[in-house]
Structures are given as C-alpha cells and as structure tokens.
VEXBANU-464861 format. One record per atom (N, C-alpha, C, O): atom name; residue in one letter; x, y, z. Coordinates in nm, 4 decimals. Atoms other than C-alpha are relative to their C-alpha. Last residue first. Example, Ala and Ser with C-alpha at 12.3 -4.5 7.8 and 13.67 -1.06 7.14 Angstrom:
# residues 2
+-------+---------+----------+----------+----------+
: atomo : residuo :     east :    north :       up :
+-------+---------+----------+----------+----------+
:     N :       S :  -0.0820 :  -0.1190 :  -0.0060 :
:    CA :       S :   1.3670 :  -0.1060 :   0.7140 :
:     C :       S :  -0.0770 :   0.1090 :   0.0730 :
:     O :       S :  -0.0261 :   0.2198 :   0.0899 :
:     N :       A :   0.0890 :  -0.1190 :   0.0000 :
:    CA :       A :   1.2300 :  -0.4500 :   0.7800 :
:     C :       A :   0.0900 :   0.1200 :   0.0000 :
:     O :       A :   0.1936 :   0.1181 :   0.0665 :
+-------+---------+----------+----------+----------+
END
This chain:
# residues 89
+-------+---------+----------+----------+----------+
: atomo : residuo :     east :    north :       up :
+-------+---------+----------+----------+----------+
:     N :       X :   0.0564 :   0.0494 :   0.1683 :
:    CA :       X :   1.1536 :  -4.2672 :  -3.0165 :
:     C :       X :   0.0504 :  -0.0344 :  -0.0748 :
:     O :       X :  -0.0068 :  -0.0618 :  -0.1804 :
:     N :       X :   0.0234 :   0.1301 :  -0.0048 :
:    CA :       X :   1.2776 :  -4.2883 :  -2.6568 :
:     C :       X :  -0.1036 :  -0.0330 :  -0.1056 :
:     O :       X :  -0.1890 :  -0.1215 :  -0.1114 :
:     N :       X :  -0.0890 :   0.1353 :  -0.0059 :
:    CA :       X :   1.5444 :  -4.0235 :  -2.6988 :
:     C :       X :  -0.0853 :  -0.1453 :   0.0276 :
:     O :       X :  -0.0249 :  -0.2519 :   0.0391 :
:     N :       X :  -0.0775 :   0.0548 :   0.0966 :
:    CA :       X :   1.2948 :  -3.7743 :  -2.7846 :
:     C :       X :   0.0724 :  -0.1170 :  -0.0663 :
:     O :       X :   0.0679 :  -0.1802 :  -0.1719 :
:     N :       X :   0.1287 :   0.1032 :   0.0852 :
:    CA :       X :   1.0532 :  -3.8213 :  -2.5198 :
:     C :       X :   0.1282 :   0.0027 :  -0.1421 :
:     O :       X :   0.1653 :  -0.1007 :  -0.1976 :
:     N :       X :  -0.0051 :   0.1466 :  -0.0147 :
:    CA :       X :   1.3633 :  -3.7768 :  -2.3010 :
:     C :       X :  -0.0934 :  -0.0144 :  -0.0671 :
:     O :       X :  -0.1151 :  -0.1351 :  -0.0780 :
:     N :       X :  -0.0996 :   0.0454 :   0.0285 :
:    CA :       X :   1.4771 :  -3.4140 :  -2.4499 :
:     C :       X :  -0.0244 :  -0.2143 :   0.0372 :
:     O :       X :   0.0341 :  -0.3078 :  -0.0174 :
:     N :       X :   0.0451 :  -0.0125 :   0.1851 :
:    CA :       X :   1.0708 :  -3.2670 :  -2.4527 :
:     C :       X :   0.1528 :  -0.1324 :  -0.0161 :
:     O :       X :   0.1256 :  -0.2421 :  -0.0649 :
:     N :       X :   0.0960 :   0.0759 :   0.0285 :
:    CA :       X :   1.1084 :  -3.3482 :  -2.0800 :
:     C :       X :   0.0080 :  -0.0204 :  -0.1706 :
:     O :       X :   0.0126 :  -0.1207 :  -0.2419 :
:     N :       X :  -0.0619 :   0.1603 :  -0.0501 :
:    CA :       X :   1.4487 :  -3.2381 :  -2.0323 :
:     C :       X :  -0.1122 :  -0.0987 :  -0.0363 :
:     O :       X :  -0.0925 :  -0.2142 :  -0.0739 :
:     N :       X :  -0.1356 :   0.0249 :   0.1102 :
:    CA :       X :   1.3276 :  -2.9080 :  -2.1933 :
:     C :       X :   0.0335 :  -0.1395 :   0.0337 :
:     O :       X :   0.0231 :  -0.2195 :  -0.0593 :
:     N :       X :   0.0660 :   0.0122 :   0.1142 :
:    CA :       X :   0.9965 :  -2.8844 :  -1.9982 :
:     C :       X :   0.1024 :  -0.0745 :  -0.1002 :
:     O :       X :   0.0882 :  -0.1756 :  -0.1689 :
:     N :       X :   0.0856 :   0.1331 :  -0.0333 :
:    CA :       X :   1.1657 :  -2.9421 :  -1.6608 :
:     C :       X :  -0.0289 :  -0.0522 :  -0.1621 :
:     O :       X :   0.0023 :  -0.1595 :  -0.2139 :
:     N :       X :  -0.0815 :   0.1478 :   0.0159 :
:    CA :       X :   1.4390 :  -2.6445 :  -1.7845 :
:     C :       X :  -0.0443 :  -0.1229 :   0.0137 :
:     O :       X :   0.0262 :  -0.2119 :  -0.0338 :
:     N :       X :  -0.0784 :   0.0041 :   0.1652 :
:    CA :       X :   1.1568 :  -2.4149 :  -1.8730 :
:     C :       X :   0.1178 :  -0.0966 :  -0.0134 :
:     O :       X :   0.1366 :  -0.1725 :  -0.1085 :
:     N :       X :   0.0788 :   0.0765 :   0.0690 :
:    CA :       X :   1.0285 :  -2.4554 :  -1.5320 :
:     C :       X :   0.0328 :  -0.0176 :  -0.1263 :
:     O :       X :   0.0370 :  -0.1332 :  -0.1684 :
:     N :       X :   0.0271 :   0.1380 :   0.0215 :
:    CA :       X :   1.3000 :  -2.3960 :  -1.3693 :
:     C :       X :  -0.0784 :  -0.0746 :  -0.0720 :
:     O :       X :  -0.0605 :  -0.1901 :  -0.1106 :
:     N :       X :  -0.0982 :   0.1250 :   0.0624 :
:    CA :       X :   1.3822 :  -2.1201 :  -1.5563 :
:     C :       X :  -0.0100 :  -0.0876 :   0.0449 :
:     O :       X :   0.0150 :  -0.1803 :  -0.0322 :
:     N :       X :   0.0231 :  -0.0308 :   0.1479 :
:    CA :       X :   1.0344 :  -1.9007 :  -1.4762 :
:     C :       X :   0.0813 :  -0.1502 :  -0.0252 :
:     O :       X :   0.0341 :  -0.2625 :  -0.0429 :
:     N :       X :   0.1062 :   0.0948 :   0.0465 :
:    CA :       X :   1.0894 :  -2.0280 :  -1.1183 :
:     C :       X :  -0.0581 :   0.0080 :  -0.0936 :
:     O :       X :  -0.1559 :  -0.0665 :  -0.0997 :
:     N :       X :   0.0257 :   0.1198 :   0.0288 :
:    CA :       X :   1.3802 :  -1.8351 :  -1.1578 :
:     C :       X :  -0.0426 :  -0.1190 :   0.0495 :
:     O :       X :   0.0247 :  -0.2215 :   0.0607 :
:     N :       X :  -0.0958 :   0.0159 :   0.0753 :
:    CA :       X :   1.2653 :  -1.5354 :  -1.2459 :
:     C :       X :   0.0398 :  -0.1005 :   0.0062 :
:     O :       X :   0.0025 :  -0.1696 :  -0.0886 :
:     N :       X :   0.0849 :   0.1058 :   0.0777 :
:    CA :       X :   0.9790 :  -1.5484 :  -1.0189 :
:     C :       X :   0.0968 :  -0.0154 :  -0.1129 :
:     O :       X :   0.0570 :  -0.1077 :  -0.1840 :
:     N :       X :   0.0550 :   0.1300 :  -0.0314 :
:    CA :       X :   1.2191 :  -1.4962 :  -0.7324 :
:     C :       X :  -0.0591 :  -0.0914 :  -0.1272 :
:     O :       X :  -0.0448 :  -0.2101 :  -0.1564 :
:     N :       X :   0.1213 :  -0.0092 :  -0.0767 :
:    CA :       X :   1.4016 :  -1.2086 :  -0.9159 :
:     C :       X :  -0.0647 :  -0.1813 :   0.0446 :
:     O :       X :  -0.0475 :  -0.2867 :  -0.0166 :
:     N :       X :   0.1165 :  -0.0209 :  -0.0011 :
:    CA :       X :   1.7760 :  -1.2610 :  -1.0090 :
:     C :       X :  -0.1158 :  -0.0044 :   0.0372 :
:     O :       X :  -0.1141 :  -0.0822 :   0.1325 :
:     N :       X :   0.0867 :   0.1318 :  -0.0837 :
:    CA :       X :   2.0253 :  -1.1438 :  -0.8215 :
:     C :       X :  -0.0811 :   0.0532 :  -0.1089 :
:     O :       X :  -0.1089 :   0.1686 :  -0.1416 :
:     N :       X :   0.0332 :   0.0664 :  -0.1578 :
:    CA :       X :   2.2307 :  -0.8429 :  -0.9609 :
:     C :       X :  -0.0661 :  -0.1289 :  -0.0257 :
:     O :       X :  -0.0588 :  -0.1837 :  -0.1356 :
:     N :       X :  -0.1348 :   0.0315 :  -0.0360 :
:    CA :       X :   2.3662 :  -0.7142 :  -1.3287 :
:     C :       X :   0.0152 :  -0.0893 :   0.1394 :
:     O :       X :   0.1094 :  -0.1620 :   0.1710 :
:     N :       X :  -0.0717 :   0.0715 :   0.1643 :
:    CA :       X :   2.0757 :  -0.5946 :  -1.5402 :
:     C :       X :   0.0619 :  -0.0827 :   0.1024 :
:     O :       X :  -0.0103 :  -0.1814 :   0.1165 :
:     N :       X :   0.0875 :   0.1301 :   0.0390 :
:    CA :       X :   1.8876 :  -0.5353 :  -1.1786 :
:     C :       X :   0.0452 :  -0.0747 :  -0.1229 :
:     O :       X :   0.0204 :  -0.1926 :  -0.1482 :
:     N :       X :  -0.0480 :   0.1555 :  -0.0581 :
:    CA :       X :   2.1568 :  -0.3619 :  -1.0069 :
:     C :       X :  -0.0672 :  -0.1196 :  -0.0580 :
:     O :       X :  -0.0397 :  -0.2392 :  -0.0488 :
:     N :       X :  -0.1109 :   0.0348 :   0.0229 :
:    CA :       X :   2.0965 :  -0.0601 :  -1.2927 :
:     C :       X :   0.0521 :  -0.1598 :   0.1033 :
:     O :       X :   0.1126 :  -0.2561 :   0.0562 :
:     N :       X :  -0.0422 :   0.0931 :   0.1316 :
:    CA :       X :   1.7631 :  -0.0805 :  -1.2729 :
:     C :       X :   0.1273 :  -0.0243 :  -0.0479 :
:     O :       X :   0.1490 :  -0.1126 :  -0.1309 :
:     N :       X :   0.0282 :   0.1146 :  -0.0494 :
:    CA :       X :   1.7709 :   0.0112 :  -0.9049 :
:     C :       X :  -0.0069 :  -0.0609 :  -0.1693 :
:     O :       X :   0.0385 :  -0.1714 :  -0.1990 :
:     N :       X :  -0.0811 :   0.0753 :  -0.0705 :
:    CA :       X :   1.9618 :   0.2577 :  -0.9766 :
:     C :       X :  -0.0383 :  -0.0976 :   0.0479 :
:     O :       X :   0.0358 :  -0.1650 :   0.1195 :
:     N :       X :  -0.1139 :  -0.0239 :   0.0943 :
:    CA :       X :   1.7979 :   0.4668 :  -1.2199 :
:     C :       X :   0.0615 :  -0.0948 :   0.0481 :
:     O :       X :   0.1122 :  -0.1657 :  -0.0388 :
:     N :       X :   0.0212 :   0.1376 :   0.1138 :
:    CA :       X :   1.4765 :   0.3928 :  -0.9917 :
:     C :       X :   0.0688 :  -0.0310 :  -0.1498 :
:     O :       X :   0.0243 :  -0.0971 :  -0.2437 :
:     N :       X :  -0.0279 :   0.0881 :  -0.0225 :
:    CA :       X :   1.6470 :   0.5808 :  -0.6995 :
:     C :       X :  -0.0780 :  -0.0994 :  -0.1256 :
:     O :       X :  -0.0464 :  -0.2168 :  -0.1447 :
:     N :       X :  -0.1377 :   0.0688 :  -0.0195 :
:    CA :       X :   1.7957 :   0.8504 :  -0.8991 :
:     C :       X :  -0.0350 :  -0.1143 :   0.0600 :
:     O :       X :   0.0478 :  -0.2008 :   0.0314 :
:     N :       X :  -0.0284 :   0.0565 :   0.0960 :
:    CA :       X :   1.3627 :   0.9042 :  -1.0139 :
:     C :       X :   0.1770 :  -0.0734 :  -0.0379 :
:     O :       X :   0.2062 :  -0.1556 :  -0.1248 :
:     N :       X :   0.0322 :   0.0779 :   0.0797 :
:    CA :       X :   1.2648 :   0.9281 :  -0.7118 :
:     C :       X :   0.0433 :  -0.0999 :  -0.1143 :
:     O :       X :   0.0525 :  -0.2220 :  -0.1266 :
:     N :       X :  -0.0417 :   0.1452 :  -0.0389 :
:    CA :       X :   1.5125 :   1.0653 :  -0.5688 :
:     C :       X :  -0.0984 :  -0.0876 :  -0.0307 :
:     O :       X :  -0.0667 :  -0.2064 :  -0.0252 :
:     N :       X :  -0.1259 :   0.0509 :   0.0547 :
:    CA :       X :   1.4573 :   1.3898 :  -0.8327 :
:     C :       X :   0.0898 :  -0.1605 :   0.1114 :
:     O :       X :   0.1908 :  -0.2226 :   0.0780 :
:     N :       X :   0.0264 :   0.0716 :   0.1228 :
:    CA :       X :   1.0488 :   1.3346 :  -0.8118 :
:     C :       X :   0.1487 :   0.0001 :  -0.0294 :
:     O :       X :   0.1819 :  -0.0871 :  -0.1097 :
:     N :       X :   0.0325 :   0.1484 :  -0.0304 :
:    CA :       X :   1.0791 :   1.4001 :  -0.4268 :
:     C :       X :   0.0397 :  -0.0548 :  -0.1293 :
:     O :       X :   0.1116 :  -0.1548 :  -0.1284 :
:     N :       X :  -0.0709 :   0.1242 :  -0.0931 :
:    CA :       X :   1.3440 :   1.6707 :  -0.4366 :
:     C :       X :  -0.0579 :  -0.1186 :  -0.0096 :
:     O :       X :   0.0106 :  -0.2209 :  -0.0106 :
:     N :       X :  -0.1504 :   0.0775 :   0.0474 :
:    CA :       X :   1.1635 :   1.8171 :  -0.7142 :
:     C :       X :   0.0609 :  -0.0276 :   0.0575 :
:     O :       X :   0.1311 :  -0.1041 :  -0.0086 :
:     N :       X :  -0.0974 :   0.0035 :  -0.1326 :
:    CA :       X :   0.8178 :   1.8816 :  -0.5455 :
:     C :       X :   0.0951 :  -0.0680 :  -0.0876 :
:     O :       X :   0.0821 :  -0.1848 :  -0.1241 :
:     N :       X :  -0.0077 :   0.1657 :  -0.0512 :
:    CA :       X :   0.5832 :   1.9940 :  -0.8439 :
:     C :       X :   0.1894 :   0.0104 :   0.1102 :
:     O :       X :   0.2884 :   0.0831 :   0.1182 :
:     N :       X :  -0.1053 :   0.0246 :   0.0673 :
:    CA :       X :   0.4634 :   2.3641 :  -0.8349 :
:     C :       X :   0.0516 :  -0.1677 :  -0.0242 :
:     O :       X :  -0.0283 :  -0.2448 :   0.0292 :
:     N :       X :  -0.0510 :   0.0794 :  -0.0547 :
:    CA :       X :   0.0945 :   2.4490 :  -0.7920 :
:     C :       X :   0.1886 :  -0.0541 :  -0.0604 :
:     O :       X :   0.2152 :  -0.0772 :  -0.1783 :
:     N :       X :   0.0641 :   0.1618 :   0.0530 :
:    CA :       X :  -0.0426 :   2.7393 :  -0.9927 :
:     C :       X :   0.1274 :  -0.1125 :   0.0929 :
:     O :       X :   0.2464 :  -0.0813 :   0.0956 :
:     N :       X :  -0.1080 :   0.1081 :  -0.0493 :
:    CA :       X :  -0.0654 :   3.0523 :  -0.7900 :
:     C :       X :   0.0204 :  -0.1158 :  -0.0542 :
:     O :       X :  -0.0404 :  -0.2056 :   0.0041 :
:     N :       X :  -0.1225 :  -0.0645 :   0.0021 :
:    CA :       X :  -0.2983 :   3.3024 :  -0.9409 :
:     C :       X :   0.1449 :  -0.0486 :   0.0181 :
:     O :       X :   0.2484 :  -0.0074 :  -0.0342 :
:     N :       X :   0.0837 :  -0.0333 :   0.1902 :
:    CA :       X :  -0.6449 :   3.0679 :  -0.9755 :
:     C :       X :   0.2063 :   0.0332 :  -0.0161 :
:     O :       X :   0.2911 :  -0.0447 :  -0.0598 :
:     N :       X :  -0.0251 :   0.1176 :  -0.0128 :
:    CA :       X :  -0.5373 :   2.9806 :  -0.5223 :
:     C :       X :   0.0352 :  -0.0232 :  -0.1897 :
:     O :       X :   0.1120 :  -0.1103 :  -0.2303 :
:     N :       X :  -0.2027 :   0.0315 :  -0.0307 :
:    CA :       X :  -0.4549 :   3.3152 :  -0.4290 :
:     C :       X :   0.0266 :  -0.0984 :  -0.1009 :
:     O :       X :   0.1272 :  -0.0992 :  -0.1718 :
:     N :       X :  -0.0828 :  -0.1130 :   0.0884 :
:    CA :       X :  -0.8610 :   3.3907 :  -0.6023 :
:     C :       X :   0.1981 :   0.0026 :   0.0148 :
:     O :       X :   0.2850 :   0.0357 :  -0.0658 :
:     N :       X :   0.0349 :   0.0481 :   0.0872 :
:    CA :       X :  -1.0103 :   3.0811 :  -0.4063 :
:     C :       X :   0.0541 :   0.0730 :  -0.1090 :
:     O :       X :   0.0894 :   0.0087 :  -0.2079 :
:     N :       X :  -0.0844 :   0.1543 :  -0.0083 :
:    CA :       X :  -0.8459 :   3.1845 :  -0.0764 :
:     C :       X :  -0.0203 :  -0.0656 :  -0.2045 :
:     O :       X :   0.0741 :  -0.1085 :  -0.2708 :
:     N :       X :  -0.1448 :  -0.0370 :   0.0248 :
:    CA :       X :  -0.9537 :   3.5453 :  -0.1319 :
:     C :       X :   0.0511 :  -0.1015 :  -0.0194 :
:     O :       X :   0.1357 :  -0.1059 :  -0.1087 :
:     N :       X :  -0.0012 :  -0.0969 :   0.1514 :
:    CA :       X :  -1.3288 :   3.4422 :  -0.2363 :
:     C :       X :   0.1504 :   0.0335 :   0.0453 :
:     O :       X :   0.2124 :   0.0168 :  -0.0597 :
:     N :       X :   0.0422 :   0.0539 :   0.1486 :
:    CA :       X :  -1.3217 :   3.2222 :   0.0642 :
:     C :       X :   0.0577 :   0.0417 :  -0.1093 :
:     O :       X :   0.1629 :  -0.0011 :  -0.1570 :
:     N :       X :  -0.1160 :   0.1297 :  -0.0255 :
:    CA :       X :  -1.1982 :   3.4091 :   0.3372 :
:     C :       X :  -0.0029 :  -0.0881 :  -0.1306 :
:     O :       X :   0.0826 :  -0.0931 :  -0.2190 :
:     N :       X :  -0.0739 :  -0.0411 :   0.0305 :
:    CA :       X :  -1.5078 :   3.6578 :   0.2158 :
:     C :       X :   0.1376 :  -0.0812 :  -0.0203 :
:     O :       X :   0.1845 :  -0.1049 :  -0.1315 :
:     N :       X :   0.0182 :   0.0055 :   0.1721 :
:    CA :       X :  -1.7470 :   3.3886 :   0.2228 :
:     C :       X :   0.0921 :   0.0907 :  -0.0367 :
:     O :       X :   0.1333 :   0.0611 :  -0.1488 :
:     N :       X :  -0.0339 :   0.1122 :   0.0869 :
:    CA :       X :  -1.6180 :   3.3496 :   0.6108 :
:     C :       X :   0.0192 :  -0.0223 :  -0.1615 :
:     O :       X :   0.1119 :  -0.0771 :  -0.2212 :
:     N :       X :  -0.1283 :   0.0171 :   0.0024 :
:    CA :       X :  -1.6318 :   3.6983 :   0.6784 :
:     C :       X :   0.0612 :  -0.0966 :  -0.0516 :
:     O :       X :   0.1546 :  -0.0926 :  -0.1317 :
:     N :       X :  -0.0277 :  -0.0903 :   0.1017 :
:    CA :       X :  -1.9819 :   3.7196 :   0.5475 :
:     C :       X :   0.1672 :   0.0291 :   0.0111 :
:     O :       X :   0.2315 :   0.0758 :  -0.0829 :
:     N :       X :   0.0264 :   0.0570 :   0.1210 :
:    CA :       X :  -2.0969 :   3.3933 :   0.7312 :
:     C :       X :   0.0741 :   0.0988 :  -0.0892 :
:     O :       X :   0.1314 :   0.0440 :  -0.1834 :
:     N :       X :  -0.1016 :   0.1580 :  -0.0213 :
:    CA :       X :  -1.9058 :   3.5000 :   1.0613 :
:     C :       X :  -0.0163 :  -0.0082 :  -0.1314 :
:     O :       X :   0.0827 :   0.0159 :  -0.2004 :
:     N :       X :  -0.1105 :  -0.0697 :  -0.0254 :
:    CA :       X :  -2.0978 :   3.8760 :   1.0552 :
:     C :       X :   0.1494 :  -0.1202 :  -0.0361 :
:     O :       X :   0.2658 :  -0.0978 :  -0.0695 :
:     N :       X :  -0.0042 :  -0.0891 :   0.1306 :
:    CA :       X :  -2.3966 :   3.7064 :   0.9754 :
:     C :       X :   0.0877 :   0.0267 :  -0.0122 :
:     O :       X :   0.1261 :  -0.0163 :  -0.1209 :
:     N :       X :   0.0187 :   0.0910 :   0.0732 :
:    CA :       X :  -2.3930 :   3.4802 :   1.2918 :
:     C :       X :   0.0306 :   0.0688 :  -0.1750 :
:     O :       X :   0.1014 :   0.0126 :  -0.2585 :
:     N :       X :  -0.1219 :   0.0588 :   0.0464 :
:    CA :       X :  -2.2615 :   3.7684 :   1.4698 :
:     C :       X :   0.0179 :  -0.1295 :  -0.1354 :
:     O :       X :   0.1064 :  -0.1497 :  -0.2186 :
:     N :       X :  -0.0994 :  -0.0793 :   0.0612 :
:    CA :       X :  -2.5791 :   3.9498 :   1.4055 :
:     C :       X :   0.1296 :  -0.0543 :  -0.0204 :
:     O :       X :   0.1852 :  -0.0487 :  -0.1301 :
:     N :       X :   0.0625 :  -0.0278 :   0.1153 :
:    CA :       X :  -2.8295 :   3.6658 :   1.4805 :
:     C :       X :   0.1595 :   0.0569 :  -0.0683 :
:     O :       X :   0.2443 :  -0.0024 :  -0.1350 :
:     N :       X :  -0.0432 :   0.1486 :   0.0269 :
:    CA :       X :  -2.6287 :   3.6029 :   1.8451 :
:     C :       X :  -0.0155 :  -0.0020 :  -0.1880 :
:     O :       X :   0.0819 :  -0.0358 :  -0.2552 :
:     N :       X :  -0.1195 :  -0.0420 :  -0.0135 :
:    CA :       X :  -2.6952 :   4.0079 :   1.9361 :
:     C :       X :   0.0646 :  -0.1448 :  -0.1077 :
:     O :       X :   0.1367 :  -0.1290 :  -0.2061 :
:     N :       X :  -0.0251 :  -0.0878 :   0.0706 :
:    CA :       X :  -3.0689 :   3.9639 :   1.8053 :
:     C :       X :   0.2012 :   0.0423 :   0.0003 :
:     O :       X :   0.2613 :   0.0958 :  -0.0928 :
:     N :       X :   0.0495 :   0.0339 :   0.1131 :
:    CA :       X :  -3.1154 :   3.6405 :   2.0318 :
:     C :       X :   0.0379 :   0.0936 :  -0.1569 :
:     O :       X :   0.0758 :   0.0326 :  -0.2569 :
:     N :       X :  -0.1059 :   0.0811 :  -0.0136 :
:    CA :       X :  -2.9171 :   3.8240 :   2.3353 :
:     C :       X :  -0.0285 :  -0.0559 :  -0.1298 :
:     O :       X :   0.0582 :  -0.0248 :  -0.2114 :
:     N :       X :  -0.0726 :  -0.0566 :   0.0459 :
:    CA :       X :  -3.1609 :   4.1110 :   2.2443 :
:     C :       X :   0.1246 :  -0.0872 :  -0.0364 :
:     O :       X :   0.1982 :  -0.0685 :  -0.1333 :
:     N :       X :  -0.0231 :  -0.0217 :   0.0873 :
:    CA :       X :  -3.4336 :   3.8997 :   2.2623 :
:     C :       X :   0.0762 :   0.0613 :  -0.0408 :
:     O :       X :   0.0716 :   0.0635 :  -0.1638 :
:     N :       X :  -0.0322 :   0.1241 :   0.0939 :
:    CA :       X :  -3.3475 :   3.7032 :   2.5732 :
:     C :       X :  -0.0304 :   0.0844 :  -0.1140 :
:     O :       X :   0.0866 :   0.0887 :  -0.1523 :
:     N :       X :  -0.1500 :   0.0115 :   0.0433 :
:    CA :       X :  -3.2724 :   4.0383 :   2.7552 :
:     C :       X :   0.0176 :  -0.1036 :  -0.1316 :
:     O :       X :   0.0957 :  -0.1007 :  -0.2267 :
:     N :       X :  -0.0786 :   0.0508 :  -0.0804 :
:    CA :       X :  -3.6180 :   4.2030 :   2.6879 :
:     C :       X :   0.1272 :  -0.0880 :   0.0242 :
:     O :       X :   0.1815 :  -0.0961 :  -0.0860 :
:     N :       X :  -0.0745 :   0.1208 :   0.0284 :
:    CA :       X :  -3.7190 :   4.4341 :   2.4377 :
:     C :       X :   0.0589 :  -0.0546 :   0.1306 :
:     O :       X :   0.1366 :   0.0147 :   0.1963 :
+-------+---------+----------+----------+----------+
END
C-alpha cells in the first residue's frame, strides 16, 4: 500500500466514524427532545397579555381611532343630508 491509499483508507474511516457519531447525536437529541415537552414563555404571554388589558382599558375612555371618526363624519354628512331633503318637501 502506498501513502495515497492509506491516506484514502485513513479519510474513509473518519468519514464513518463522523456519520456514526453524528446519527448517534441525533438519536439522543431526538429522544431529550420526545421527554422534554416545550414550556410556554410566561413573561412574554404575561406582558402580553397586561399590555392588551391596558390598552383596552384607554380605549373605552381615550382618543378616538382615526377611522372612528371618519366613521362619524360621515354619518353626520348623511344625517344633514337626509335632514335637508326633508325640509324641502
């Protein structure tokens, strides 16, 4: 045997050696993973949910929204409208 085939035969072996460690890595990762069930993040979902407690609370009681009122203007155009066809029947 000369060097290039041993170097070839040395290269082979690790290659194997990687794949079978790797698939091992695997099979533990994939077995932690069955055993462990994911938890949910309660800091996020508890400001979450204080900040959209609180934002409905300014909203009964605050500013209203843009399209809000361009809702009422329009509903007041309509009304004045409906109110002068009235008065000129």
């Amino acid at each position: 045997m000369d060097d290039e085939e041993l170097t070839r035969l040395a290269a082979q072996e690790l290659l194997r050696d990687a794949k079978k460690f790797m698939a091992q890595r695997n099979a533990e990762f994939r077995a932690t993973q069955l055993k462990t069930p994911m938890k949910p993040n309660k800091v996020f979902l508890s400001n979450t949910i204080r900040n959209v407690v609180s934002y409905n609370k300014t909203r009964k009681g605050g500013a209203p929204r843009q399209d809000d009122i361009a809702k009422a203007n329009v509903e007041n155009k309509l009304r004045d409208k409906k109110e002068e066809a009235k008065r000129k029947h």
